[in-house]
C-alpha positions in Angstrom: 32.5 54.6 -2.0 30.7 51.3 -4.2 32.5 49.2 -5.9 30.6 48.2 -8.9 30.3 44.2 -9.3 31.9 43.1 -5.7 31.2 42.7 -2.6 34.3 44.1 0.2 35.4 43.5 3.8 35.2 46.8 5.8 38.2 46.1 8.2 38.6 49.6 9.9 37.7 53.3 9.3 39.1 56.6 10.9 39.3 59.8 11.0 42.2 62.1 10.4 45.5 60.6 8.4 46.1 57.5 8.4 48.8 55.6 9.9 49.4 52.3 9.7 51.4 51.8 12.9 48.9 52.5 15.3 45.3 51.5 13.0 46.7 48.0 12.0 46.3 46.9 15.9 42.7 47.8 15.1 41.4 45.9 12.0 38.7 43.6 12.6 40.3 40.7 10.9 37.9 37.9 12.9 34.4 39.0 11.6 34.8 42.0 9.3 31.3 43.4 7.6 30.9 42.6 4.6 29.1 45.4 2.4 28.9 46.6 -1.4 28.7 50.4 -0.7 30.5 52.5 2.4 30.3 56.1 3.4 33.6 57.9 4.0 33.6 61.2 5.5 35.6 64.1 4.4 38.8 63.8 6.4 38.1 59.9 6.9 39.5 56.6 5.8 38.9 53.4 5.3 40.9 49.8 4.9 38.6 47.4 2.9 39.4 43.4 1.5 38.2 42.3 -1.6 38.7 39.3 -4.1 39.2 40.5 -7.6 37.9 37.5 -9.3 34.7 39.0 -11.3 36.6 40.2 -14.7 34.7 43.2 -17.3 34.9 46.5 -17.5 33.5 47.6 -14.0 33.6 50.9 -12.4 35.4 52.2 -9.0 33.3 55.2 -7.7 34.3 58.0 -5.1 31.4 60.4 -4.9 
């Protein structure tokens, strides 16, 4: 997953559905990495945090 022009909080990834009950007790809301690009496996999922303040015709990609 990159998200063309920003930069985003990973706060937790998984594997399997997801389920906000039990992951939520599991974000990393204290020091979260910040990255521009993230691998997500095949069954997998992630919660990212990102400030949309960088306006134009950008791009969301999921290879």
């Amino acid at each position: 997953m990159h998200l063309h022009g920003f930069n985003f909080y990973v706060l937790a990834q998984g594997f399997g559905n997801y389920d906000a009950a039990t992951a939520t007790s599991s974000f990393n809301l204290v020091n979260p990495q910040q990255r521009n690009t993230l691998g997500v496996l095949v069954g997998g999922w992630a919660v990212i945090r990102f400030r949309a303040n960088n306006p134009g015709k950008l791009i969301f990609v999921i290879i």
